[in-house]
C-alpha positions as CSV (number, residue, x, y, z in Angstrom):
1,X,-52.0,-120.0,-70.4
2,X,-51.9,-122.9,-67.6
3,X,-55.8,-123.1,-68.8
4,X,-54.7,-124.9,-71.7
5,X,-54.7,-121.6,-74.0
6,X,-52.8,-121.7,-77.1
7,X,-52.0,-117.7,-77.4
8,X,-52.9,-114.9,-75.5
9,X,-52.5,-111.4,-75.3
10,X,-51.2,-109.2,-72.1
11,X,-51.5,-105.4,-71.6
12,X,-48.3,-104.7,-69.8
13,X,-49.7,-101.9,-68.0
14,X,-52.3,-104.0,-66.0
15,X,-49.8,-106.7,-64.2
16,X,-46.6,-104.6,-64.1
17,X,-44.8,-101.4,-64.6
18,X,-45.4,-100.9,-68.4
19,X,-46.9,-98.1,-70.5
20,X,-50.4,-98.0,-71.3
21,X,-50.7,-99.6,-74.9
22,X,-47.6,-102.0,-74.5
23,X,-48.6,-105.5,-75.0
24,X,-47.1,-109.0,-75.4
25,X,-47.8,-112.0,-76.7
26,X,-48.0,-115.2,-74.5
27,X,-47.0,-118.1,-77.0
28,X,-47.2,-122.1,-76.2
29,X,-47.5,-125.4,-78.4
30,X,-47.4,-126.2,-81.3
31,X,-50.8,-125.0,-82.5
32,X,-49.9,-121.4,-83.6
33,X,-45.9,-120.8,-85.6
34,X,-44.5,-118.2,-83.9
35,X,-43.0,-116.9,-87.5
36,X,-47.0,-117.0,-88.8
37,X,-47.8,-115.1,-85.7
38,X,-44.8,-112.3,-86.6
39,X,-46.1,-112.7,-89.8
40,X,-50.1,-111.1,-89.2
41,X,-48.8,-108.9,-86.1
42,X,-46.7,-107.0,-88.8
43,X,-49.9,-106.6,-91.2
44,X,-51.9,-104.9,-88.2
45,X,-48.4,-102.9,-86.6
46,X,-47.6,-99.2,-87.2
47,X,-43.9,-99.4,-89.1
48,X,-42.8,-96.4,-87.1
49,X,-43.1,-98.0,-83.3
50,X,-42.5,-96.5,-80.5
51,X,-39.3,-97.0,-78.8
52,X,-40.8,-95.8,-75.4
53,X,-43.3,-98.6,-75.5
54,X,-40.9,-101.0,-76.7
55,X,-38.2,-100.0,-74.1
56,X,-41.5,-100.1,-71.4
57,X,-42.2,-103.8,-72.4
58,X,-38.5,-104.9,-72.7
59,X,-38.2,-103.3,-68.8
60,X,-40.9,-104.6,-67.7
61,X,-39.9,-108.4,-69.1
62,X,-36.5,-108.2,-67.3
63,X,-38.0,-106.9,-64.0
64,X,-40.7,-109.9,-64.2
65,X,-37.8,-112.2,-65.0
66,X,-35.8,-111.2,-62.1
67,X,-37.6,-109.7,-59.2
68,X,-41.4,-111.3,-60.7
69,X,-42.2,-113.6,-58.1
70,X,-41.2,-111.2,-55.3
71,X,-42.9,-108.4,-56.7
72,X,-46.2,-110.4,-58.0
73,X,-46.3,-112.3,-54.2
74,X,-46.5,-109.0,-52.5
75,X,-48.9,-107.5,-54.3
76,X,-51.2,-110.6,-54.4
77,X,-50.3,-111.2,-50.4
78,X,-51.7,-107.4,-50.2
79,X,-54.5,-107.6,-52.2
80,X,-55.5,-110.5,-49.8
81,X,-55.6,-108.3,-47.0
82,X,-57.1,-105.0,-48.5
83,X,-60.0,-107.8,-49.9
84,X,-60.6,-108.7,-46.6
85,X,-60.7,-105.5,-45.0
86,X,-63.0,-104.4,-47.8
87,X,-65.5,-106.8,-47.2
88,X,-65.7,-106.5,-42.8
89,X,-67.2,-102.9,-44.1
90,X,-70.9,-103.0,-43.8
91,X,-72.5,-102.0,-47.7
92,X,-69.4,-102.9,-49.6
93,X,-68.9,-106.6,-50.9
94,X,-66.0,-107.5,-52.9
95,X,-66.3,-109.6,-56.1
96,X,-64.3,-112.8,-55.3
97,X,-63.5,-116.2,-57.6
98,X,-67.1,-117.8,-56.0
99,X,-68.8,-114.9,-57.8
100,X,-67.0,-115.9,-61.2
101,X,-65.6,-119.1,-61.3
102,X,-66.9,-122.4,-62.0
103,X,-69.3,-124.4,-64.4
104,X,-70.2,-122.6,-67.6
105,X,-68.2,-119.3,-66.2
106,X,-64.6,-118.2,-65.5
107,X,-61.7,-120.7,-65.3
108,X,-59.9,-118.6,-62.4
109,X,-59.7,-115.3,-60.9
110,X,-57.3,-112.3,-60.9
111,X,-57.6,-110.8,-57.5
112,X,-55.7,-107.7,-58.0
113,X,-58.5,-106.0,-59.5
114,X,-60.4,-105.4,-56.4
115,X,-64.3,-104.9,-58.0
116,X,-66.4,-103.6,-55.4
117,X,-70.0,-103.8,-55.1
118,X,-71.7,-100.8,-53.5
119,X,-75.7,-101.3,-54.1
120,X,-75.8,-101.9,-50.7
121,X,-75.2,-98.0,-49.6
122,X,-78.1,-98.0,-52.1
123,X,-75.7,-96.1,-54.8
124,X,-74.3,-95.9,-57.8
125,X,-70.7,-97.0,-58.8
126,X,-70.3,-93.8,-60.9
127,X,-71.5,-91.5,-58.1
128,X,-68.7,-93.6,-55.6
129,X,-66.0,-92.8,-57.7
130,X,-67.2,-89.2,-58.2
131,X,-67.2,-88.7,-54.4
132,X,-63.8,-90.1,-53.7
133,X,-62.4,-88.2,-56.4
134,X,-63.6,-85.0,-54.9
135,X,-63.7,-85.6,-51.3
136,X,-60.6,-88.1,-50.8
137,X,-58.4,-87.7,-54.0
138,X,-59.3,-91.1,-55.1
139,X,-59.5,-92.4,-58.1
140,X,-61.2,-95.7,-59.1
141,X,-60.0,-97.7,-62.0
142,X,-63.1,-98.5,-63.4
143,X,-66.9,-97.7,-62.4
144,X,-70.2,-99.1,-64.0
145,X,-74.1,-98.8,-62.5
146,X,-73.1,-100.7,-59.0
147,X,-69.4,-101.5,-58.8
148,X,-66.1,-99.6,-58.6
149,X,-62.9,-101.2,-59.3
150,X,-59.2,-100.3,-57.2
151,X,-56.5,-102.4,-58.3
152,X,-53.7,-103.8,-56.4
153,X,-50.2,-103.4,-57.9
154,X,-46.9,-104.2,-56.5
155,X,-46.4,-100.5,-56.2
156,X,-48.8,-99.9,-53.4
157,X,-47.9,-100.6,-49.7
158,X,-50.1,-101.1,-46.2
159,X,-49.6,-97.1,-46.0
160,X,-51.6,-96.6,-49.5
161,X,-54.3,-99.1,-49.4
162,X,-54.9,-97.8,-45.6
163,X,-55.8,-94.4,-47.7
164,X,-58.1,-96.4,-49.7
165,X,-59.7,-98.4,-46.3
166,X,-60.2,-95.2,-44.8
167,X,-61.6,-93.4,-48.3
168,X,-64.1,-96.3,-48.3
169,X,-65.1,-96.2,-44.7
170,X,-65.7,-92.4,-45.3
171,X,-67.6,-93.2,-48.3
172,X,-70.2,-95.4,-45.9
173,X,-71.1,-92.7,-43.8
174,X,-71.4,-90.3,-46.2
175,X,-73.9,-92.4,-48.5
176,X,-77.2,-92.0,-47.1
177,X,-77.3,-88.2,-47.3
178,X,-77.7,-88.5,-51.2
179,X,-80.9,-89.9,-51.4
180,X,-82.0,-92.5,-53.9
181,X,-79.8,-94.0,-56.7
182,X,-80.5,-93.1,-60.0
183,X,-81.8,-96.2,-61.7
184,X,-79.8,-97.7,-64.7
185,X,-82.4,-99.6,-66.6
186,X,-80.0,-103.1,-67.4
187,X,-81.4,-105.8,-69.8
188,X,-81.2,-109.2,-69.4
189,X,-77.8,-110.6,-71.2
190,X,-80.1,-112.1,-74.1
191,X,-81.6,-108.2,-74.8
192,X,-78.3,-107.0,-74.4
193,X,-77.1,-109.3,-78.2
194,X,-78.7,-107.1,-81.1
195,X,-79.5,-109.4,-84.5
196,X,-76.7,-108.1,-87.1
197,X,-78.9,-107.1,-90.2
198,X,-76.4,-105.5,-92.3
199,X,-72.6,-105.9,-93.0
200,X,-70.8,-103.6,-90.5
201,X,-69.3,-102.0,-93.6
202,X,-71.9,-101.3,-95.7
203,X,-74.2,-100.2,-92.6
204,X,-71.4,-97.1,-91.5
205,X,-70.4,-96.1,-95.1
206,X,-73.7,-95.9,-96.6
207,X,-75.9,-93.2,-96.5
208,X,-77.4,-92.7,-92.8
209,X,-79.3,-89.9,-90.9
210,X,-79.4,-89.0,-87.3
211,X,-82.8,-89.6,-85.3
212,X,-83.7,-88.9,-81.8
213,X,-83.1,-91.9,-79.2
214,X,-86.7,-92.5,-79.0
215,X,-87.6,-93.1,-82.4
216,X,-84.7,-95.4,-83.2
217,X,-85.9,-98.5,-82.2
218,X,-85.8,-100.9,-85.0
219,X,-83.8,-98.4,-87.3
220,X,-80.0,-100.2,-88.2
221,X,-77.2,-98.5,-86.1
222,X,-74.7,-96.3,-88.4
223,X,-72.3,-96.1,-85.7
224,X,-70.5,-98.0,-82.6
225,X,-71.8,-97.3,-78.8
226,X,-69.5,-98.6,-76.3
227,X,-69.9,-98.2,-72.6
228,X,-66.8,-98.1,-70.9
229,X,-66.2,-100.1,-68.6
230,X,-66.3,-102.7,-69.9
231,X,-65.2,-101.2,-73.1
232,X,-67.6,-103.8,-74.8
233,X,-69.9,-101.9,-77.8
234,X,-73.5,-102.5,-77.0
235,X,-74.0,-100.9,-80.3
236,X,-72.1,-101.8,-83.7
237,X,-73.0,-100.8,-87.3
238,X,-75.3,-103.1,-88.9
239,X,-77.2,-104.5,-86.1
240,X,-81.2,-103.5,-85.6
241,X,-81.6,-101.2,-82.0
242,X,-84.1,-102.1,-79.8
243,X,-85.9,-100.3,-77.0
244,X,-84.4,-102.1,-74.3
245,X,-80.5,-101.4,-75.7
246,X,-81.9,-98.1,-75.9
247,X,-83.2,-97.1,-72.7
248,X,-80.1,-98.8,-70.9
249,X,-77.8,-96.7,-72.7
250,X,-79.9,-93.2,-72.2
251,X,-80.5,-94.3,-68.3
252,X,-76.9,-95.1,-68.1
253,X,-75.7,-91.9,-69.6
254,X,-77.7,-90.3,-67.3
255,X,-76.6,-91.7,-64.2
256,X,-72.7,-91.0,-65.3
257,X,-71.8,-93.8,-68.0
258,X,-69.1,-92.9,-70.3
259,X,-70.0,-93.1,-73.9
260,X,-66.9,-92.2,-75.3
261,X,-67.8,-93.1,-79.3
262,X,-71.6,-91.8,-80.4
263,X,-71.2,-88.6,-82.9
264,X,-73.9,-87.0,-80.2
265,X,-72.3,-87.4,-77.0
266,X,-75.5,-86.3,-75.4
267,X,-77.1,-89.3,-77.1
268,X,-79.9,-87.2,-77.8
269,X,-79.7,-88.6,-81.2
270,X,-77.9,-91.6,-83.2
271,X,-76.9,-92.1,-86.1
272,X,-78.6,-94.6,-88.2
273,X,-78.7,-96.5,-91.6
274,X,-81.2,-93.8,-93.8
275,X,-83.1,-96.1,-95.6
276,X,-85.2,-93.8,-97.4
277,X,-82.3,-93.1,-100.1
278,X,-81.9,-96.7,-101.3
């Protein structure tokens, strides 16, 4: 908001102590009536809430109100320090604002989210977060092909994030017994855009067929394919596959991406718009 933004929305859970799915809206000006806002909030909201996630973002408003800048301080004062340490260990380099901010990119930078970059143990982020899940009951908030995010809240302490330090130290030594990184084959950012052929609708109603991976390429995606993180489809209904979108998603897959929406989980196959019967 103090970069000029009109409306915004906040998931509770990822700055403070609320529920997962409790959000707010962040309202300023005089661009957007709040009563218009009500208005098209209640067309998409369920009429039976729940009071648990509405008590969640109600306690979570009054402890930001009253203890916020103590609590928020902390944590940001820690993340400063577990950042730091992070980056004096040799293979790991912590994403910081000079790696997103600036002309053409971000505005600032959140540095709770501590996004780690490990390509230089020469693995993967997914085989990271498998090892300090098994080996050092760690888990990372998000993983993708070369990075592993830990995040910083004002409910960890020096005694926590020293677990995490010594997880990651650990994690050094123990990375060049696994032998080469399996290769995620990642297009450029204008491969990654597919041209939208067909109305999203019409493309994932209509009649469609399942074909292998490798003989989809220009064939019009019946369904949505959404690595997570970053939770952004690289597939949606309507828009023509190619071979690069393709191969990224079955060399992901195989190195440990997590396709959480394809009707073939495997991705052996994918569902797409059948042609033949119009």
């Amino acid at each position: 908001m103090d970069a000029g933004a009109d409306i915004c929305v906040t998931s509770i859970h990822k700055v403070g102590s609320g529920l997962e799915q409790g959000s707010v809206f962040h309202l300023q000006g005089d661009l957007v009536p709040p009563d218009l806002l009500k208005m098209r909030a209640n067309l998409l909201g369920s009429t039976s809430p729940s009071v648990l996630l509405y008590a969640g973002i109600d306690g979570w408003r009054r402890q930001m109100a009253l203890h916020g800048k103590e609590l928020m301080g902390g944590a940001l004062d820690l993340a400063a320090r577990v950042r730091a340490a992070v980056e004096e260990i040799e293979g790991l380099h912590v994403n910081d604002r000079d790696d997103f901010c600036g002309p053409g990119l971000a505005d600032d930078f959140d540095p709770l989210p501590g996004v780690i970059d490990v390509t230089g143990l020469g693995i993967t982020g997914y085989q990271a977060a498998d090892w300090l899940r098994e080996h050092r009951s760690i888990d990372a908030h998000l993983t993708d092909h070369r990075r592993l995010g830990m995040q910083i809240t004002h409910g960890h302490d020096e005694e926590t994030t020293g677990q995490l330090l010594d997880a990651l130290r650990d994690l050094v030594r123990a990375a060049p017994e696994w032998g080469p990184a399996p290769r995620v084959a990642v297009p450029p950012p204008s491969e990654l855009r597919l041209e939208q052929v067909r109305l999203p609708r019409d493309a994932f109603f209509g009649p469609a067929e399942n074909v292998p991976v490798g003989e989809a390429a220009g064939r019009i995606a019946a369904e949505m394919v959404t690595p997570y993180p970053p939770g952004i489809p690289a597939v949606l209904p309507g828009e023509l596959l190619t071979e690069p979108v393709l191969e990224y998603l079955r060399t992901g897959l195989a190195a440990g991406m997590n396709l959480p929406d394809p009707a073939d989980a495997a991705l052996e196959t994918i569902r797409v718009v059948n042609t033949g019967s119009e």
